[in-house]
Biopython code that builds the backbone (N, CA, C, O; Angstrom):
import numpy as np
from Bio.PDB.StructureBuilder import StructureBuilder

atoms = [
    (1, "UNK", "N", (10.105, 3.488, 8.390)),
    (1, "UNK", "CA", (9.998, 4.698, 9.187)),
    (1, "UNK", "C", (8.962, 4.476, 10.288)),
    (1, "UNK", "O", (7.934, 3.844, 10.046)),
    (2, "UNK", "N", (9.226, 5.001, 11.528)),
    (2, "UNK", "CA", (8.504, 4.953, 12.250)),
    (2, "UNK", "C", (7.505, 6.434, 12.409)),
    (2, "UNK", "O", (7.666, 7.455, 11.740)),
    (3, "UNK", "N", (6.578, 6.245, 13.356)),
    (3, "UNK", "CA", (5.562, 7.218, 13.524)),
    (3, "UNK", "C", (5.010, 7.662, 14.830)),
    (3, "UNK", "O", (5.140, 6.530, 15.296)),
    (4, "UNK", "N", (4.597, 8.209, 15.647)),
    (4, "UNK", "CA", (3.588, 8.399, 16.407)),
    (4, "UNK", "C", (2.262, 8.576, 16.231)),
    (4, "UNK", "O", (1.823, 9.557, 15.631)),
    (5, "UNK", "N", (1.194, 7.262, 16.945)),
    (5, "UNK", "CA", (-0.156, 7.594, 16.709)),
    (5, "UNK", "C", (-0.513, 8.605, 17.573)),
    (5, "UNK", "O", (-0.580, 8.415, 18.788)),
    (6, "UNK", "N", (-0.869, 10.218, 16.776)),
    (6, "UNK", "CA", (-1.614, 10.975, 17.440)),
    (6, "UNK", "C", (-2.543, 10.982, 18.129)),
    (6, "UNK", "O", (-2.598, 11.483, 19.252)),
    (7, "UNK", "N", (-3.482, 10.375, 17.497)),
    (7, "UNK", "CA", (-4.901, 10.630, 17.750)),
    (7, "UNK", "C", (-4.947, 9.662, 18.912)),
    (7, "UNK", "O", (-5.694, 10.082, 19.796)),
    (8, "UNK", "N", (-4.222, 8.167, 19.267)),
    (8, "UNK", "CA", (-4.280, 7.204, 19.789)),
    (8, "UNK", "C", (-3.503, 8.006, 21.270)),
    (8, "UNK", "O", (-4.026, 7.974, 22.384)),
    (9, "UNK", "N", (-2.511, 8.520, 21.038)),
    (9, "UNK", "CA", (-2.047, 9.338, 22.216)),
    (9, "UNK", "C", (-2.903, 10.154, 23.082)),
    (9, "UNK", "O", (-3.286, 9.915, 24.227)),
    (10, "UNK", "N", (-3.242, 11.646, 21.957)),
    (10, "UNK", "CA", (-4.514, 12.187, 22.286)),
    (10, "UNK", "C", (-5.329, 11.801, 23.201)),
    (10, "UNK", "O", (-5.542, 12.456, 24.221)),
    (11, "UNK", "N", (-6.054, 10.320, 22.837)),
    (11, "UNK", "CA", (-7.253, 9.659, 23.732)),
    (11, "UNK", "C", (-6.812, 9.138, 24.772)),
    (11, "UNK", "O", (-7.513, 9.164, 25.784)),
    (12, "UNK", "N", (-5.828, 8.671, 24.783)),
    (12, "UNK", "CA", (-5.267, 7.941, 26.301)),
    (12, "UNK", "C", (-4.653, 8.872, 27.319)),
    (12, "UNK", "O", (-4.630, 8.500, 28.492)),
    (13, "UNK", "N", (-4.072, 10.237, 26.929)),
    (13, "UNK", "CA", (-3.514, 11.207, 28.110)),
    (13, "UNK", "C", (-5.223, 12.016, 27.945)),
    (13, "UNK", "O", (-5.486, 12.307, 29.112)),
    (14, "UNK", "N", (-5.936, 12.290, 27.419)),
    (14, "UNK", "CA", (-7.355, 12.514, 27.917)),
    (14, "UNK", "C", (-7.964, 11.100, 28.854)),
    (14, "UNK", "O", (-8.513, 10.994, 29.951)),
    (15, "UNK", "N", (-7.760, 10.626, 28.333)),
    (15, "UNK", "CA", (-8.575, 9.391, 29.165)),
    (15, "UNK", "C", (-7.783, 9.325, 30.838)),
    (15, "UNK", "O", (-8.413, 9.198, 31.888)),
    (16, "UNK", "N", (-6.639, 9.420, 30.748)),
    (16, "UNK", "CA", (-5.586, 8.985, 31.882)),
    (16, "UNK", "C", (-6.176, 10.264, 32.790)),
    (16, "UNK", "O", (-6.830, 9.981, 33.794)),
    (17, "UNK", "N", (-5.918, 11.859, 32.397)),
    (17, "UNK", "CA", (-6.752, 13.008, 32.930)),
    (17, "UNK", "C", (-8.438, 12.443, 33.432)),
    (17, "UNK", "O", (-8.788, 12.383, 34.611)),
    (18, "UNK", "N", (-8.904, 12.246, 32.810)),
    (18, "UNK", "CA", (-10.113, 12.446, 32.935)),
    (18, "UNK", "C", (-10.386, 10.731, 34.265)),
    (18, "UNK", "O", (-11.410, 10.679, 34.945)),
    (19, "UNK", "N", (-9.609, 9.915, 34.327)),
    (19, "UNK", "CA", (-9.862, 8.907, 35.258)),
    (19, "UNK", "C", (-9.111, 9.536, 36.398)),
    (19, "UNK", "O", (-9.774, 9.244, 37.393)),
    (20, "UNK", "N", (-8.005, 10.293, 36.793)),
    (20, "UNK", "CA", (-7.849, 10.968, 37.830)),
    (20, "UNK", "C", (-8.388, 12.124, 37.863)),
    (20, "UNK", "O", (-7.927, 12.904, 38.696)),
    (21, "UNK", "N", (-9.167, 12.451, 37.255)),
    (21, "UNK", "CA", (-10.342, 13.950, 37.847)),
    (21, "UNK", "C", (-9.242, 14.971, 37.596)),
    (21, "UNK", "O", (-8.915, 15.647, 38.571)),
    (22, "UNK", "N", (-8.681, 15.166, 36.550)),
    (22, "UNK", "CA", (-7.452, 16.170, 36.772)),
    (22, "UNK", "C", (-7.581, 17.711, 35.294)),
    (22, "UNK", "O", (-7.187, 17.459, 34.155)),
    (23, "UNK", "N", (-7.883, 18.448, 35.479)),
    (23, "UNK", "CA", (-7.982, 19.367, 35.031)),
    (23, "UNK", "C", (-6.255, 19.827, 34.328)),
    (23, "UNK", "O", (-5.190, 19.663, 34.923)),
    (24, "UNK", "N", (-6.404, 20.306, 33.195)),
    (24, "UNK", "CA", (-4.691, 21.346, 33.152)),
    (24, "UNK", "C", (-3.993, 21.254, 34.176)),
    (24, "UNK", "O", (-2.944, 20.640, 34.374)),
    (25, "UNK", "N", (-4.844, 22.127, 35.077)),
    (25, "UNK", "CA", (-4.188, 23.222, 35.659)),
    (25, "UNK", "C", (-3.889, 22.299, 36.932)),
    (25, "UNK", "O", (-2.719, 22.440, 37.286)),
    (26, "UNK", "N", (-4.558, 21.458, 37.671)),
    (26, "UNK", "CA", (-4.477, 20.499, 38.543)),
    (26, "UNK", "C", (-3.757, 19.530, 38.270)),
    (26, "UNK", "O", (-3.571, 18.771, 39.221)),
    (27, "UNK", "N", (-3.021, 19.118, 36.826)),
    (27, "UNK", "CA", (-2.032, 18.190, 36.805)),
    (27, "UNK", "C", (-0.765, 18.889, 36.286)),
    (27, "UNK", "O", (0.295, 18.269, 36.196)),
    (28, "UNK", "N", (-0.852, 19.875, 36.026)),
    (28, "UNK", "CA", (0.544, 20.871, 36.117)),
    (28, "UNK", "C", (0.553, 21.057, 37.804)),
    (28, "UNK", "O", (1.683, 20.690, 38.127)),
    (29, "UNK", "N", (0.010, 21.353, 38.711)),
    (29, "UNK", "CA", (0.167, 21.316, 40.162)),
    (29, "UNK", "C", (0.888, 20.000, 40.816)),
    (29, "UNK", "O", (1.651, 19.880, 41.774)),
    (30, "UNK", "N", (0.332, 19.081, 39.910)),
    (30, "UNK", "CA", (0.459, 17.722, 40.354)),
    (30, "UNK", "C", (2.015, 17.463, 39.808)),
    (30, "UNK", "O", (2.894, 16.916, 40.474)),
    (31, "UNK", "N", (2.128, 17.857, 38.762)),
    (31, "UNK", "CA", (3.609, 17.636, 38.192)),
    (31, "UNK", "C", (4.239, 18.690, 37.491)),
    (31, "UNK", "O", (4.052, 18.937, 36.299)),
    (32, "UNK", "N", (5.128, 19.418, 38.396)),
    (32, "UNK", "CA", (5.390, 20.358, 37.609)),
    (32, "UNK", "C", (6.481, 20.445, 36.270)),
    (32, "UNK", "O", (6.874, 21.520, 35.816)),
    (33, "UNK", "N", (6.776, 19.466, 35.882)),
    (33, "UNK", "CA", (7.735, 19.445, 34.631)),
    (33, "UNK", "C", (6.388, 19.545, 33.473)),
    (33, "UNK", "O", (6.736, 20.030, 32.397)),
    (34, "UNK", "N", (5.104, 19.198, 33.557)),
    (34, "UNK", "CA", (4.483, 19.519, 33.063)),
    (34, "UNK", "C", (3.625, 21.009, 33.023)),
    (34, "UNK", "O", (3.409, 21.645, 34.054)),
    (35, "UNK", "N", (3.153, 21.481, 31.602)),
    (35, "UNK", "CA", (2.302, 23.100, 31.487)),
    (35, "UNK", "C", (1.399, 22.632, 30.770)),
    (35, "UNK", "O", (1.410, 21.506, 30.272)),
    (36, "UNK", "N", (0.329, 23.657, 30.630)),
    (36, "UNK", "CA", (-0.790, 23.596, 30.246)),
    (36, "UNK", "C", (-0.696, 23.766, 28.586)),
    (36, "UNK", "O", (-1.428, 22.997, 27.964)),
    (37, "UNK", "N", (-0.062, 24.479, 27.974)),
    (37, "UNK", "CA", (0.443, 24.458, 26.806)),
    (37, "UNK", "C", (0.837, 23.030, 25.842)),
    (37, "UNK", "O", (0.357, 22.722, 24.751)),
    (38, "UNK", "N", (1.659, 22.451, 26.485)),
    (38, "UNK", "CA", (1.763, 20.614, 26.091)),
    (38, "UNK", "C", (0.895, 19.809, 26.473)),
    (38, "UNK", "O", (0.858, 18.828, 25.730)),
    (39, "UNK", "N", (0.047, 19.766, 27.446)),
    (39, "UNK", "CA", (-1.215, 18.703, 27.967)),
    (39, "UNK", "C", (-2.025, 19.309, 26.827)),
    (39, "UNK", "O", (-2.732, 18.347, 26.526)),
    (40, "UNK", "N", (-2.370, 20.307, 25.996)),
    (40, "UNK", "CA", (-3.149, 20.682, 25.185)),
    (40, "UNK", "C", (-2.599, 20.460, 23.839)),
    (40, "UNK", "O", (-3.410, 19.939, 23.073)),
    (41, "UNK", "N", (-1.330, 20.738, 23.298)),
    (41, "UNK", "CA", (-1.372, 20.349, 22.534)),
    (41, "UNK", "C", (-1.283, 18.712, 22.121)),
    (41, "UNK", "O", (-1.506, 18.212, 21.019)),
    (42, "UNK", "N", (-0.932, 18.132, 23.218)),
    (42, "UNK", "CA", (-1.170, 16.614, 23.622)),
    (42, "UNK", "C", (-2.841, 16.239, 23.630)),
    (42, "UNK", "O", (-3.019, 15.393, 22.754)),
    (43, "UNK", "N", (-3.719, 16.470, 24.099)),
    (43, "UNK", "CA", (-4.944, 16.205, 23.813)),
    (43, "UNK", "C", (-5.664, 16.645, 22.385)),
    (43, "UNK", "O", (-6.753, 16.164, 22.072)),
    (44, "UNK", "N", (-4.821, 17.798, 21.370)),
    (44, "UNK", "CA", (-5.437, 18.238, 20.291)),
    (44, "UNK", "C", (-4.892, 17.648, 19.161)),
    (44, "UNK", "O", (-5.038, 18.185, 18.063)),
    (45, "UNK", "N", (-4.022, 16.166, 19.350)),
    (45, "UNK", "CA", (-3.172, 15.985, 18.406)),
    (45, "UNK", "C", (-2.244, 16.416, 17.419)),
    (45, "UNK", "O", (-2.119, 16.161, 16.222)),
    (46, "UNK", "N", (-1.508, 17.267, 18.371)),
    (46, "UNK", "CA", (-0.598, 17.850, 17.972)),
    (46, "UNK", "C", (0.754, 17.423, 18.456)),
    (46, "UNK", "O", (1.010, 16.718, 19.432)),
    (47, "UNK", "N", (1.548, 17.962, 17.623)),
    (47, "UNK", "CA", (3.010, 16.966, 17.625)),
    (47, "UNK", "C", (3.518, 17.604, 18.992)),
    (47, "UNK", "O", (3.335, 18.750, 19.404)),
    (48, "UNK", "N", (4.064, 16.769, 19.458)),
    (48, "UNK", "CA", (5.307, 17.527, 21.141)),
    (48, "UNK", "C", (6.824, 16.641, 20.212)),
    (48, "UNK", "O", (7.081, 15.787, 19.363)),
    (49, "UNK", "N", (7.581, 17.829, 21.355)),
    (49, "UNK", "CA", (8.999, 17.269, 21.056)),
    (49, "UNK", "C", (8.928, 15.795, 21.266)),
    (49, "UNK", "O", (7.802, 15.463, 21.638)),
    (50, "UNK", "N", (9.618, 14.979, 21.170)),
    (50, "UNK", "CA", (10.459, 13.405, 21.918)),
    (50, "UNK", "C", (10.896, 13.539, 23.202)),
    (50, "UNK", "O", (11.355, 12.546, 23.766)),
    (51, "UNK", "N", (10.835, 14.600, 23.773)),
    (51, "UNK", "CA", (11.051, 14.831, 25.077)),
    (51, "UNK", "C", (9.836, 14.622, 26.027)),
    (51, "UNK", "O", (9.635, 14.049, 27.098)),
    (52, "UNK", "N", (9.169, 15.303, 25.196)),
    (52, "UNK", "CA", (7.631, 15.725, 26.073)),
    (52, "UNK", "C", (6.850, 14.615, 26.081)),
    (52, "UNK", "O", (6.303, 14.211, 27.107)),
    (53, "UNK", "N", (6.712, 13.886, 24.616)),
    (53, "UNK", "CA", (5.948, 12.975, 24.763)),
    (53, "UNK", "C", (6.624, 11.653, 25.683)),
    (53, "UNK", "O", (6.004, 10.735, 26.220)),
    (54, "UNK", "N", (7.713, 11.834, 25.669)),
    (54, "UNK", "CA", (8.162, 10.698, 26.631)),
    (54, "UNK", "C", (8.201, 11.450, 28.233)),
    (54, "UNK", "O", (8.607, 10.774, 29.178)),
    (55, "UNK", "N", (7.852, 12.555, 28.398)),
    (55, "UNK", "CA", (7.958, 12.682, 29.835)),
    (55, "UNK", "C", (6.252, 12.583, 30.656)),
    (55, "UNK", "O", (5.992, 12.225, 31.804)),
    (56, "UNK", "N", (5.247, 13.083, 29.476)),
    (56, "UNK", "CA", (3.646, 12.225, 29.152)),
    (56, "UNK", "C", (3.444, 11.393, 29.656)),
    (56, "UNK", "O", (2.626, 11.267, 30.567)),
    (57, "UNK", "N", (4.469, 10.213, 28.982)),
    (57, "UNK", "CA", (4.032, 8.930, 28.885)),
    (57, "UNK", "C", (4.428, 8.589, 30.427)),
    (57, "UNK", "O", (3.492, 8.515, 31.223)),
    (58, "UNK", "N", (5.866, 8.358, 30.944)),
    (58, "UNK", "CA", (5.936, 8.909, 32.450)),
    (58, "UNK", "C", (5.214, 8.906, 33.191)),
    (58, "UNK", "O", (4.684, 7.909, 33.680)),
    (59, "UNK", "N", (4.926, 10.537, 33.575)),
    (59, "UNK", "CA", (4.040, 10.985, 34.249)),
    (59, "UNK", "C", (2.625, 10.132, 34.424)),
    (59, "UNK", "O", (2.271, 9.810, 35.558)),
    (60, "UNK", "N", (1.750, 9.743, 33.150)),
    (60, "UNK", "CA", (0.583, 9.296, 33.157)),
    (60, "UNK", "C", (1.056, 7.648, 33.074)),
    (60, "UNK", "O", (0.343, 6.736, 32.656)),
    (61, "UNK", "N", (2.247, 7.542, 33.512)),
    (61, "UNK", "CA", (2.311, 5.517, 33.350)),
    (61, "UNK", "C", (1.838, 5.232, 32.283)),
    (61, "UNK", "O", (0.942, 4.396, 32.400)),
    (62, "UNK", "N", (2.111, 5.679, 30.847)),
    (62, "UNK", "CA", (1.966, 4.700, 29.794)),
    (62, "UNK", "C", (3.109, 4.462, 29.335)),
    (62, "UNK", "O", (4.182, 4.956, 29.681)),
    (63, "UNK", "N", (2.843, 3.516, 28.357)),
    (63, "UNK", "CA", (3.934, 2.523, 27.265)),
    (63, "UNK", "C", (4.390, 3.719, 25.723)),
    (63, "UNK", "O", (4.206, 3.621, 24.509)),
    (64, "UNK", "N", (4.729, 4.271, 26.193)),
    (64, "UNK", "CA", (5.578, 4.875, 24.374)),
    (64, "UNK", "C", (5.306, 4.235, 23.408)),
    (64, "UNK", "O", (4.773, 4.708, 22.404)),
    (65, "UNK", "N", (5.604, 3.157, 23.551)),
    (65, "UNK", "CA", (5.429, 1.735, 22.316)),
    (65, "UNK", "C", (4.274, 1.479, 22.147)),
    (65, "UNK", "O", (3.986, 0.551, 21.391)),
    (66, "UNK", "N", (3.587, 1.984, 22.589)),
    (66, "UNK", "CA", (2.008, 1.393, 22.498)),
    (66, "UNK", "C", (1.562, 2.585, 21.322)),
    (66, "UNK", "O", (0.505, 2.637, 20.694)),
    (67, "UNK", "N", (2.257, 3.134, 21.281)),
    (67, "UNK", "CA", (1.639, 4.546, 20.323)),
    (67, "UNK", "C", (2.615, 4.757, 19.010)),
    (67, "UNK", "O", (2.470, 5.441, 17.996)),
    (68, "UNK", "N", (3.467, 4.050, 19.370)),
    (68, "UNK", "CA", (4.215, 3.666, 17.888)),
    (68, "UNK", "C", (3.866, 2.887, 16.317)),
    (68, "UNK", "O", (3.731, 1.689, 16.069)),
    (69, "UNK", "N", (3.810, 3.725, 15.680)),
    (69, "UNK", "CA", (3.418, 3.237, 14.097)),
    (69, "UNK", "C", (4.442, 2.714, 13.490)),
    (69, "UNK", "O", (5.052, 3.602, 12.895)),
    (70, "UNK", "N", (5.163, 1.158, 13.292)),
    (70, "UNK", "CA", (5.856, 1.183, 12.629)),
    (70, "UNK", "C", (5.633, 1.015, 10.558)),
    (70, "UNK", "O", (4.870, 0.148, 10.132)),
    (71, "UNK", "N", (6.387, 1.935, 9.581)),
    (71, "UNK", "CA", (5.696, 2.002, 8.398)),
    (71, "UNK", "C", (5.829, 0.490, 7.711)),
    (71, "UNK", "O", (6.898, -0.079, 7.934)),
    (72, "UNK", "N", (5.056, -0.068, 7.069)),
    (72, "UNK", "CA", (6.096, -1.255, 6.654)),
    (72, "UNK", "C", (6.728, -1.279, 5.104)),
    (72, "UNK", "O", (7.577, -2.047, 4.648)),
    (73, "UNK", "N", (6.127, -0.336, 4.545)),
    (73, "UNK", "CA", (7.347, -0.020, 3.321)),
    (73, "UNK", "C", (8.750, 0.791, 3.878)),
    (73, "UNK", "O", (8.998, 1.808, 4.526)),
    (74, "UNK", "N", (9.661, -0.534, 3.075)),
    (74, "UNK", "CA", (11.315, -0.374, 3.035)),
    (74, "UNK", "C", (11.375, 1.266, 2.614)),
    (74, "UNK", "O", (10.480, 1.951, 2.119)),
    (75, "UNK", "N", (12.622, 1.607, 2.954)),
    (75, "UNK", "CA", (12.885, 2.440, 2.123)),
    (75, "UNK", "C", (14.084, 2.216, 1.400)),
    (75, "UNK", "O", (15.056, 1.542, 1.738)),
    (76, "UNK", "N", (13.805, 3.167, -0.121)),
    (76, "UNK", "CA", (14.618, 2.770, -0.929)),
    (76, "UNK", "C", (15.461, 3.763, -1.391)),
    (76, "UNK", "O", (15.180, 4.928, -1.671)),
    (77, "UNK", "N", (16.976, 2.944, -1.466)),
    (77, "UNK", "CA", (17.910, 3.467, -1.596)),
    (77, "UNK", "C", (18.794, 3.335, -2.564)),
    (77, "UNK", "O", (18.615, 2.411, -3.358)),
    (78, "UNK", "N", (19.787, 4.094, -2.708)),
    (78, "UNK", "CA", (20.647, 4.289, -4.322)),
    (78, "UNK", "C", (21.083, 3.036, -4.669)),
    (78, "UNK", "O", (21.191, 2.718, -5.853)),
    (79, "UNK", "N", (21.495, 1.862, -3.255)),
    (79, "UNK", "CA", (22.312, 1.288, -3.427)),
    (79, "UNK", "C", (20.770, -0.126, -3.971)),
    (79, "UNK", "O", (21.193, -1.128, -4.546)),
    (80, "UNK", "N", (20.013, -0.085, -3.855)),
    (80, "UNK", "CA", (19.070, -1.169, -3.830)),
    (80, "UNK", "C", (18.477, -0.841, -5.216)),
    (80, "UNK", "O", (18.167, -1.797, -5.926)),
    (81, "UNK", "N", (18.303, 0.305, -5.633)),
    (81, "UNK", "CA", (18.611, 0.932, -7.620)),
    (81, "UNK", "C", (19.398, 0.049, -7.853)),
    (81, "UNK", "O", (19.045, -1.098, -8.129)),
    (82, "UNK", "N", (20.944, 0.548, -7.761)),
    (82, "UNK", "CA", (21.536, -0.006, -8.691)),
    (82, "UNK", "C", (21.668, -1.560, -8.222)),
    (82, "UNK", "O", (22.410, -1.931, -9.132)),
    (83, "UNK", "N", (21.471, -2.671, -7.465)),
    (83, "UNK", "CA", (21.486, -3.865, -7.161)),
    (83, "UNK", "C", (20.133, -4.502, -7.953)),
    (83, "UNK", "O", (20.084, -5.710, -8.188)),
    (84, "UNK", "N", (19.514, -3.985, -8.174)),
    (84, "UNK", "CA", (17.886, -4.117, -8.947)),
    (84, "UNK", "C", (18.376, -3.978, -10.759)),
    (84, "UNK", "O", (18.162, -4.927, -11.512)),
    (85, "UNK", "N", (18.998, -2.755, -11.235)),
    (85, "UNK", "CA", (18.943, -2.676, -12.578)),
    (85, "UNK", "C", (20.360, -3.248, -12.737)),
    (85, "UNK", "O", (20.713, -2.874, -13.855)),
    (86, "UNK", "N", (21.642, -4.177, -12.017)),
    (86, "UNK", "CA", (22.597, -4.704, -12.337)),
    (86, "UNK", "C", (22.136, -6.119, -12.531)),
    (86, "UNK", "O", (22.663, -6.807, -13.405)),
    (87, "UNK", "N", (20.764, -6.798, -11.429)),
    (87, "UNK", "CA", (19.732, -7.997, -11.927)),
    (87, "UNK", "C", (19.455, -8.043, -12.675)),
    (87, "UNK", "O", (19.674, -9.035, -13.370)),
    (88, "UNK", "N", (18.774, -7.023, -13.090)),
    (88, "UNK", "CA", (17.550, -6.791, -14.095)),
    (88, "UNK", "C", (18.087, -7.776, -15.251)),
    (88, "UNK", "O", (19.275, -8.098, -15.274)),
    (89, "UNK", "N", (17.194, -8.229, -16.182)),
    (89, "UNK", "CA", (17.209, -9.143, -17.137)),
    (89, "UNK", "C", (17.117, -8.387, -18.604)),
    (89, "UNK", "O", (16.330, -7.499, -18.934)),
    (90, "UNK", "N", (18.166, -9.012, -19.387)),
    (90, "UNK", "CA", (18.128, -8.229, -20.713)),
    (90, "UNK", "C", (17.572, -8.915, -21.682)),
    (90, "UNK", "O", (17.502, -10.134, -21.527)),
    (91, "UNK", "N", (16.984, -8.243, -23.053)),
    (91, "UNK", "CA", (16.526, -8.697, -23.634)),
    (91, "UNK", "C", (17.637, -8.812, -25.231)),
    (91, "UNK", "O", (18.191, -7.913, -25.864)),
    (92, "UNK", "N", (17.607, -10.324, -25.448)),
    (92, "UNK", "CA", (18.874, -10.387, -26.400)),
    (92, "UNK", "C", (18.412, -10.006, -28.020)),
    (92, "UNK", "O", (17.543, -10.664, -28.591)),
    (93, "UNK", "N", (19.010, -9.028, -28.573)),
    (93, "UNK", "CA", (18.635, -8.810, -30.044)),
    (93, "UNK", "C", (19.045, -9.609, -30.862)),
    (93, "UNK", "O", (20.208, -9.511, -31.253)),
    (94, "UNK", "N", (17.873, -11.004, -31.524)),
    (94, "UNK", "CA", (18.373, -11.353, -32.376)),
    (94, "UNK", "C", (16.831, -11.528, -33.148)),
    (94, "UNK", "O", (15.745, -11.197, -32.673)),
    (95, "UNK", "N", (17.117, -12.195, -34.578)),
    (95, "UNK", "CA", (16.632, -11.678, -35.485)),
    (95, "UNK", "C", (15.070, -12.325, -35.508)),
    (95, "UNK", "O", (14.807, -13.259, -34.749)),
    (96, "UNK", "N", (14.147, -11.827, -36.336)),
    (96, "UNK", "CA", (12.581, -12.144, -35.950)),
    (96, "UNK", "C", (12.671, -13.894, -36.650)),
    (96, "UNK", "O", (13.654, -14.356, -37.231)),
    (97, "UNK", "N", (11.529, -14.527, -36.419)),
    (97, "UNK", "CA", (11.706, -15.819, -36.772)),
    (97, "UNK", "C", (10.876, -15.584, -38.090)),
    (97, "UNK", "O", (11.546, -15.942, -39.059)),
    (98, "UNK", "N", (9.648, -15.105, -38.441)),
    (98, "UNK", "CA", (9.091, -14.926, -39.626)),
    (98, "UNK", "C", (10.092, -14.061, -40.805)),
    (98, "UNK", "O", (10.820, -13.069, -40.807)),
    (99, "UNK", "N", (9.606, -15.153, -41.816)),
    (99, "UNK", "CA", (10.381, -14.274, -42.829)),
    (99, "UNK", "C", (9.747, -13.623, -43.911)),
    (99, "UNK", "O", (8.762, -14.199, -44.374)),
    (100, "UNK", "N", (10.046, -12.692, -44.348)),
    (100, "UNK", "CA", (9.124, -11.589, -45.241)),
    (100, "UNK", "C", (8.313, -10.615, -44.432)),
    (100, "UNK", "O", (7.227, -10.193, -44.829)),
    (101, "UNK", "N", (8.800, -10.307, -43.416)),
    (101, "UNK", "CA", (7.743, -8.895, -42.576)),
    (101, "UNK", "C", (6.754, -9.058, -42.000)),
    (101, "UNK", "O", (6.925, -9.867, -41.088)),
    (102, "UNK", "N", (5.700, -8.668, -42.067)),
    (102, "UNK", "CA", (4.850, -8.222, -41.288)),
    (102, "UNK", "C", (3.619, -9.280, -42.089)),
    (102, "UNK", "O", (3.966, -9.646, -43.213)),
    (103, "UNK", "N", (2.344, -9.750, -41.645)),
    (103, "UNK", "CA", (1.667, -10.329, -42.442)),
    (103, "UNK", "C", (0.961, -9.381, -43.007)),
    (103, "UNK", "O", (0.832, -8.440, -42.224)),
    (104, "UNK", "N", (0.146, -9.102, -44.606)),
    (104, "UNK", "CA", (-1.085, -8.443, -45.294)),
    (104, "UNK", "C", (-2.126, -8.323, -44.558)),
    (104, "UNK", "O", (-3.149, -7.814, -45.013)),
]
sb = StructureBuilder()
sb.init_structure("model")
sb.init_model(0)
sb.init_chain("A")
sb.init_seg("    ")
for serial, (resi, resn, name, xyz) in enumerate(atoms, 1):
    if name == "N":
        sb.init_residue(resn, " ", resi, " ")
    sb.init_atom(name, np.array(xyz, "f"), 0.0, 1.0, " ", f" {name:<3s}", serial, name[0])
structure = sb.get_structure()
């Protein structure tokens, strides 16, 4: 599964703002597909659609991919169950090698 790094986003569209001197309200002027509502919840690490954050990334010339988490646990599925317990190794019942039980 993949992810978006928030917090890593967060700092770089603050950082990208803050190296062009650009306020909210002065880079919603500057671009209007952007509002002040998403540049904020974009700086507070908060989730935006897949739209937004790719129109972000855009606007401020960054890499998407650069903010991508990929998970590295598989995920697991019905079919990788049953391919696992059709492996699986059995244990054959046959009889104990000591004779007379258990020792005193």
């Amino acid at each position: 599964m993949a992810e978006i790094d928030h917090a890593a986003f967060a700092a770089a569209v603050a950082e990208r703002l803050a190296r062009r001197k650009l306020s909210f309200e002065r880079a919603v002027a500057k671009w209007p597909d952007l509002n002040k509502a998403m540049l904020s919840r974009a700086v507070n690490e908060m989730p935006l659609s897949a739209g937004n954050f790719l129109l972000l990334c855009k606007v401020l010339r960054m890499s998407p991919y650069s903010f991508l988490i990929l998970d590295k646990r598989r995920r697991l599925r019905l079919g990788d169950i049953a391919e696992r317990l059709k492996n699986q190794a059995v244990t054959v019942d046959l009889p104990r090698e000591t004779v007379g039980g258990a020792r005193p």
